[in-house]
C-alpha positions, 0 to 999 in steps of 0.5 A: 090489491092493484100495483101501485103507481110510479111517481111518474104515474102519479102526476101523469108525467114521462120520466123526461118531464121538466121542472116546469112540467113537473110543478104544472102537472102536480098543480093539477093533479093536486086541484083534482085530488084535494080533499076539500075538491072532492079527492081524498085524503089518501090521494093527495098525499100520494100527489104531495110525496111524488111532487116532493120526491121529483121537484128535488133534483137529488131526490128524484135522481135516486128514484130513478136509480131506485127504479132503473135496479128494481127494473134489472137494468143497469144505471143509465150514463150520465146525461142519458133520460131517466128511465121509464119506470115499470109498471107496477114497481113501488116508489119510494117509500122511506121505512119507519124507524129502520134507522139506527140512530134514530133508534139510538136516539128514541132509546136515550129519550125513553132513558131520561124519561125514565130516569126522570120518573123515578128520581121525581117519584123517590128522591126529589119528592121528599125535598121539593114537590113541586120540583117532583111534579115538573119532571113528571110532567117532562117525562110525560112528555118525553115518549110521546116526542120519542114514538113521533120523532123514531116513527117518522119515515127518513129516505135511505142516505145518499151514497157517499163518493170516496176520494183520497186526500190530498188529491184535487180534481 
């Protein structure tokens, strides 16, 4: 299997390429690569997340960083050109469900889930039926919320910077 492309790559841009660059080449690269343009699904979602990723200032600054480390180099000082990303490093690709709060997260709801089936199967049923069957039902609801929301891929936080309080400036 090939390397895959940078970002850059993907949208046939410099590293240095402007925001109106940027939103040409990806309208461009999207026309070319939509699936209902002959493209494929597979393509225009790698067009879509390197639109998304260096549309955003923020974003595609840690994509920089993110490629400049995985080149071995240092970072670049501030104001200086992005650096040219190496041939065949991935972009950034968010890991699914690597996060812990979203674990903690899809656990709790996997919790109440399972709480809610067995007080409906046992100690609301012999009160209210109805009642029995509207928290299964909400329980039946629950995993499948809980694998969509703890499968879905976050970007790593952006590092935070330290200050001492109290000081301005």
């Amino acid at each position: 299997m090939g390397a895959k492309p940078s970002l850059y790559e993907v949208l046939g841009l410099a590293p240095g390429a402007t925001a109106d660059q940027i939103r040409h080449a990806y309208r461009v690269a999207a026309r070319r690569t939509h699936p209902d343009a002959g493209g494929s699904s597979p393509a225009f979602a790698r067009v879509n997340v390197a639109y998304r990723i260096l549309s955003d200032p923020g974003l595609r600054r840690r994509y920089d960083l993110r490629l400049a480390d995985s080149a071995g180099s240092r970072q670049p000082p501030p104001g200086a050109d992005p650096p040219a990303p190496r041939p065949g490093t991935d972009p950034v690709v968010p890991r699914p469900g690597a996060d812990p709060v979203v674990r903690r997260r899809y656990l709790i709801l996997m919790s109440i889930a399972l709480a809610l089936f067995i007080a409906g199967g046992t100690v609301v049923r012999m009160y209210s039926l109805p009642a029995a069957m509207v928290m299964m039902v909400i329980a039946a609801i629950i995993p499948p919320v809980a694998v969509t929301v703890a499968g879905r891929p976050r970007l790593p936080p952006e590092p935070t910077q330290h200050h001492r309080p109290g000081r301005r400036g």
